[in-house]
C-alpha positions in Angstrom: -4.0 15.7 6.7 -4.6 13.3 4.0 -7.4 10.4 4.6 -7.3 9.3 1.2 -7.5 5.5 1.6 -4.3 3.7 0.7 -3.8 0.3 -1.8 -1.0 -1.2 -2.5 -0.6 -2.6 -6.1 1.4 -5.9 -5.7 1.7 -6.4 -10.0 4.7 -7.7 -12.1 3.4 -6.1 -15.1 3.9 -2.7 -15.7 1.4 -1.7 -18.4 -1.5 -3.0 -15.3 -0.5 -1.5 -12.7 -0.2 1.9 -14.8 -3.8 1.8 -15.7 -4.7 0.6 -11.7 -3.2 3.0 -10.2 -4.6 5.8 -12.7 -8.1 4.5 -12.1 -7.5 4.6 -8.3 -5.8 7.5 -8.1 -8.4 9.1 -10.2 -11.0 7.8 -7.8 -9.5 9.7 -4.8 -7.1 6.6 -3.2 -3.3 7.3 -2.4 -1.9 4.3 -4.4 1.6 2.5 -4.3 3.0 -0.1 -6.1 5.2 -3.4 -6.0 6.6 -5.8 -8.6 7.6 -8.4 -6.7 6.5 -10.0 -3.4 9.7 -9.0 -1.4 9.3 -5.6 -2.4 5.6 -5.6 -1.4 6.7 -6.8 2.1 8.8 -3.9 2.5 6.4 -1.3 1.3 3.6 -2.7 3.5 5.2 -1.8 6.4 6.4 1.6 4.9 3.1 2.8 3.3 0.6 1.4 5.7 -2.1 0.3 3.3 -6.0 0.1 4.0 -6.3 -2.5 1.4 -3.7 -4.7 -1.1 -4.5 -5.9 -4.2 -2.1 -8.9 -5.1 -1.1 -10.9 -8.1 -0.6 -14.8 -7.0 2.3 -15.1 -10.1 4.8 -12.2 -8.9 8.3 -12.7 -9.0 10.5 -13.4 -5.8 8.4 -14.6 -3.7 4.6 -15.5 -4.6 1.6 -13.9 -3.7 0.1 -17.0 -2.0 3.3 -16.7 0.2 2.8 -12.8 0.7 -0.4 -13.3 1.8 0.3 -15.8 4.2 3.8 -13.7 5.5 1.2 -10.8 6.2 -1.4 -12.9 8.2 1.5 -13.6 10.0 2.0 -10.3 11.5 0.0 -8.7 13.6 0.6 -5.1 12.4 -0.6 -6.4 8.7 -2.9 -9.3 9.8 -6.5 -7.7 9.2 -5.0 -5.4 5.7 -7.9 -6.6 3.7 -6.6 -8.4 0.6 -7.9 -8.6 -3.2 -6.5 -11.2 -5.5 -5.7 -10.7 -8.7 -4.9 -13.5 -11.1 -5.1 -15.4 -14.0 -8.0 -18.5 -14.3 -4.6 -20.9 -14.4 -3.7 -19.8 -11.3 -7.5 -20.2 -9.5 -6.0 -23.2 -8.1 -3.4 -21.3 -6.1 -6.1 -19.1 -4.7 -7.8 -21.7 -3.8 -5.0 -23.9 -1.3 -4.3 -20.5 -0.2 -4.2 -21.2 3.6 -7.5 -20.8 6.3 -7.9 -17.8 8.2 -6.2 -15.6 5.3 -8.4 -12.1 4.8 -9.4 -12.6 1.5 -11.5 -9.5 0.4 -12.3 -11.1 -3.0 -10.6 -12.0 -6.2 -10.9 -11.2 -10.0 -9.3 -12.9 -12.9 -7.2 -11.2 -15.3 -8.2 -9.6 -17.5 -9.6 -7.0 -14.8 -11.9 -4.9 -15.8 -11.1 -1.6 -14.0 -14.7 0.4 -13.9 -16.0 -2.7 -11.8 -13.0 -3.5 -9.9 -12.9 0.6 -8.5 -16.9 0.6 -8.0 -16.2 -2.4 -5.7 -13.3 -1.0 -4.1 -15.5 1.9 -3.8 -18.5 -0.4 -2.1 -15.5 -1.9 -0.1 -14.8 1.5 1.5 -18.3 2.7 2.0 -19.0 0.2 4.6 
């Protein structure tokens, strides 16, 4: 039985989400991966994740709009959610809607070491 934790990688560029996922996976998580937002819909319900970490600016539909589809739901309501984004696009994060479960943001560029040790601290709880 695997009890890996699982994030999902929601990331329109390919050279990040390569990295992520080698950090993560290297740090003992079973991690997917999305380009778009309608993709990330679909593999949320397929993978199950324990937490998502979402860029705002993905094509198809937005990660502000993910987010809020997810809320939505009561199977993916209470999937912790880390934003990812650029400082333009603080904004967005910002008028993203109450009640969303925001786990915390970082801007781009991430810096991996710190973003696993607090996905690490996130877990340990």
């Amino acid at each position: 039985m695997n009890n890996k934790p699982k994030i999902l990688i929601v990331e329109d560029d390919q050279d990040i989400v390569d990295v992520l996922k080698m950090a993560l996976t290297k740090a003992g998580y079973e991690v997917d991966y999305a380009f778009d937002g309608e993709e990330a819909l679909n593999k949320v319900k397929s993978f199950k994740p324990d937490l998502i970490l979402l860029d705002l600016m993905i094509p198809k539909i937005d990660g502000g709009t993910v987010n809020s589809k997810l809320k939505e739901r009561p199977e993916t309501a209470n999937i912790p959610v880390i934003v990812i984004t650029g400082k333009a696009n603080l904004k967005e994060l910002l008028n993203l809607k109450e009640g969303v479960n925001i786990a915390g943001y970082y801007e781009k560029p991430v810096k991996v070491k710190f973003l696993v040790e607090k996905i690490n601290a996130f877990f340990e709880r």
